[in-house]
C-alpha positions in Angstrom: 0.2 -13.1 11.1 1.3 -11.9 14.6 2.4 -9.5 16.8 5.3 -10.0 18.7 6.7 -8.1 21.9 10.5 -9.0 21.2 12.5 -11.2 18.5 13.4 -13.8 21.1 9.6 -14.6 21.0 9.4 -15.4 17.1 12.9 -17.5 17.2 11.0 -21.1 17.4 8.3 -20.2 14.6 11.1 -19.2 12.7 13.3 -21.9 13.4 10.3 -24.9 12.1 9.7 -22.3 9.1 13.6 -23.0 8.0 13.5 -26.7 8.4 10.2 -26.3 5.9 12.9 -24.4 3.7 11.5 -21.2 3.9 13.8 -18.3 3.8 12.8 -15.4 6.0 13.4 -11.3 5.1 13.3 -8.8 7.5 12.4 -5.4 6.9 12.5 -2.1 9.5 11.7 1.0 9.9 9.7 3.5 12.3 6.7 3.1 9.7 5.3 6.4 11.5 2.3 8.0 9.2 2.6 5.0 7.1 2.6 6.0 3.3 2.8 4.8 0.0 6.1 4.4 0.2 6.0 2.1 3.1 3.7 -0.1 0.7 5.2 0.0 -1.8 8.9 -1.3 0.7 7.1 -4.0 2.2 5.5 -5.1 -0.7 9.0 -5.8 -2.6 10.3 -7.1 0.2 7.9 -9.7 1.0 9.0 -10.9 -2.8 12.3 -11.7 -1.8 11.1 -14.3 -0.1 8.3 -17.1 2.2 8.3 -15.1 5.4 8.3 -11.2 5.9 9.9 -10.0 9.4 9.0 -5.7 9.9 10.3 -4.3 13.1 9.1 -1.5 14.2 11.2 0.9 16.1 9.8 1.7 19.8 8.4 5.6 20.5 11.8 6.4 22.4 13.9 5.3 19.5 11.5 7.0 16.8 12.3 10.4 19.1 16.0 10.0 19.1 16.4 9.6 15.3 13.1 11.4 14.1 13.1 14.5 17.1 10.8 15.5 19.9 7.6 15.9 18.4 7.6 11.8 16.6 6.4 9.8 16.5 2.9 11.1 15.6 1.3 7.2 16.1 2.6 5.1 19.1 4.5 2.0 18.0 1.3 0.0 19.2 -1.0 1.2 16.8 2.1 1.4 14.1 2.8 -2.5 14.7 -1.4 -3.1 14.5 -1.4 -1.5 11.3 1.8 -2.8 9.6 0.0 -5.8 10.9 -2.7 -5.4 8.7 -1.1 -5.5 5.9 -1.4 -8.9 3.6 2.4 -9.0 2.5 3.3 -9.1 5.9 3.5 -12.1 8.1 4.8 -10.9 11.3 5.6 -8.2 13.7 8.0 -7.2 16.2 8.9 -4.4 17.8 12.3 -3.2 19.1 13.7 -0.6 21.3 17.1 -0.1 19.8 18.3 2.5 17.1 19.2 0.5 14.2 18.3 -3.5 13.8 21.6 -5.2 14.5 20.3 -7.1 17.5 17.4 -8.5 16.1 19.5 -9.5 13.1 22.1 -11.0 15.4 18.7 -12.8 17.3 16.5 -13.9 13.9 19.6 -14.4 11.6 17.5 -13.3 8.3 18.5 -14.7 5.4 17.5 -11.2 3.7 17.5 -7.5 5.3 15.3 -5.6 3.2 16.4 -1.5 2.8 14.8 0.9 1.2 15.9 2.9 -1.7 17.3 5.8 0.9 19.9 3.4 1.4 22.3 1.8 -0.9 24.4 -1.6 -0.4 27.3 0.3 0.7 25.4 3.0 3.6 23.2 0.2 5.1 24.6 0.0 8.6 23.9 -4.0 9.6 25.1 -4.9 6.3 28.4 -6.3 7.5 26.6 -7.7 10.2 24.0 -9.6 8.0 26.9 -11.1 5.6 29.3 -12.3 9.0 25.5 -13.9 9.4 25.3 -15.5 6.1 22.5 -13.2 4.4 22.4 -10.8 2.0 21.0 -7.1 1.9 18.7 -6.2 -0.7 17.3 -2.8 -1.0 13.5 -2.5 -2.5 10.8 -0.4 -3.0 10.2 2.8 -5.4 12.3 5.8 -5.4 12.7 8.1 -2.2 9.5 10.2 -2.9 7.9 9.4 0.6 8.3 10.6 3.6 6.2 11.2 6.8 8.0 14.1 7.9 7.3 15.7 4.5 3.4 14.7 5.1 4.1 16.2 8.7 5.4 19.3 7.2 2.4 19.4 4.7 -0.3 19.2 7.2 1.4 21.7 9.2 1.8 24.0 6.1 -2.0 23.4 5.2 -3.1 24.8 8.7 -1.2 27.8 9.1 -3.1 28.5 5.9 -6.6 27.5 6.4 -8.4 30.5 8.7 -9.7 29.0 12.2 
C-alpha cells in the first residue's frame, strides 16, 4: 500500500500490474469523518477486482462541494487513514471536483460509486465507457453520512450544559 501525491505517479505500478492481468478499480470520494458507510464502499469495491485505486478529494475541493466549514480532517490525514485500511491498496489524492482526470490518467477498468449514485447520474460514466471500463456502484444503502454525524455532534452540544 501507498500514498500517492498525483495519479501520474501510480501510472507505471499500474501499468506492470495489467501486464500481470490484474484489473484495477477506482473508488472516490472526500472520505471526510470516515464512517461505516465508507467501509462498507471500499470494501465492495475492492471485490470487483486485484487492485483498489481511492482518491481522495483535496481540502479546497471538499469546501466547494461540501461548504465552508469541511472538511473537518485535512486530506492528509484522510488519505493516511483510508490508507489504513486492508481492502485498499493505494492512495491518491486530487484537486479537482469530480474524478474525470484521474480516470482519463489511470484508465480503470472499474469506477466504483456508491449507492447515492445510480448508473445513469454517475457523472464520469461516459467517460469511463469512451475508456473501455465499466461503472459499478457498491456498498450498503445511503444511511451514512458525515454531514449527518457533523450535524449530530453539533445537536449533542447545544444540548449538553458547559
Amino acid at each position: 500500500m501507498a500514498i500517492f501525491s498525483t495519479a501520474a505517479e501510480l501510472v507505471p505500478l499500474l501499468e506492470q500490474a495489467r501486464q500481470r492481468g490484474e484489473r484495477l478499480v477506482l473508488a472516490n470520494g472526500a472520505f471526510d469523518l470516515l464512517h461505516v458507510g465508507h467501509v462498507r464502499y471500499l470494501q465492495a469495491a475492492a471485490e470487483l477486482g486485484d487492485i483498489l485505486v481511492v482518491a481522495v478529494n483535496s481540502d479546497d475541493s471538499v469546501r466547494r462541494l461540501k461548504g465552508p466549514d469541511r472538511p473537518v480532517v485535512t486530506q492528509v490525514e484522510r488519505m493516511e487513514i483510508i490508507a489504513a485500511l486492508g481492502c485498499v491498496d493505494h492512495v491518491l489524492g486530487f484537486a479537482e471536483d469530480d474524478v474525470g482526470q484521474v480516470i482519463t490518467i489511470l484508465r480503470p477498468d472499474i469506477h466504483a460509486k456508491g449507492t447515492d449514485y445510480t448508473a445513469s447520474s454517475v457523472p464520469e460514466a461516459e467517460l469511463v465507457r469512451k475508456l473501455g471500463g465499466r461503472v459499478a456502484i457498491v456498498g450498503d444503502a445511503k444511511n451514512h453520512s458525515a454531514s449527518e454525524l457533523i450535524a449530530r455532534v453539533a445537536a449533542s452540544r447545544r444540548k449538553t450544559p458547559a
